[in-house]
C-alpha positions in Angstrom: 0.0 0.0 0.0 1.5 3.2 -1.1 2.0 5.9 1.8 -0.5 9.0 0.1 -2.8 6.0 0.2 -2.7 4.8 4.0 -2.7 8.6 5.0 -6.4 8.6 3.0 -7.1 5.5 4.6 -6.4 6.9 8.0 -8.2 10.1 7.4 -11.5 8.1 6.3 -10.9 6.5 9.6 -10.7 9.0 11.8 -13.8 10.9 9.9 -15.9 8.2 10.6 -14.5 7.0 14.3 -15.8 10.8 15.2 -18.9 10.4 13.4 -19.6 7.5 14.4 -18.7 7.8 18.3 -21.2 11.2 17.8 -24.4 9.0 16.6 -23.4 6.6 19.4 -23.6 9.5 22.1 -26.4 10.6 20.8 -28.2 7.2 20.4 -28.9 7.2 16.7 -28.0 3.8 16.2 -29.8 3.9 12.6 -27.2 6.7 12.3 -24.7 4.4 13.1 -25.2 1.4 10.9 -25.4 3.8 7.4 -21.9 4.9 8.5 -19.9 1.9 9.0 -21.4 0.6 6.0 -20.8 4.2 4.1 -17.5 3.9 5.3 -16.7 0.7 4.1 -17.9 1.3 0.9 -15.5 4.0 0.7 -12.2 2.3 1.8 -12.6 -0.5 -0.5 -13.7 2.4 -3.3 -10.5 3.8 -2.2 -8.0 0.6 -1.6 -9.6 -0.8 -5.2 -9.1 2.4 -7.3 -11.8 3.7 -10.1 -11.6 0.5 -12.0 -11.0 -2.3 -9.1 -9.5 -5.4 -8.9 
């Protein structure tokens, strides 16, 4: 994995660990589920590249 790569990685990650800690504060655990998948939909997007494997 190149380096520009796992520093977009671990900005995705620490977008969503803030979101998603926020909806879990706040309860909104429908909030919660459409962000871990939202976010794992974008990692792969990101680790696969426009055209994928």
């Amino acid at each position: 994995m190149s380096a520009p790569m796992a520093d977009e990685l671990q900005e995705l990650n620490d977008l969503y660990t803030w979101e998603v800690n926020a909806a879990i504060e706040s309860g909104e655990e429908s909030l919660i589920e459409a962000l871990s998948e939202e976010y794992t939909d974008r990692a792969l997007r990101l680790i696969t590249g426009p055209r994928g494997f």
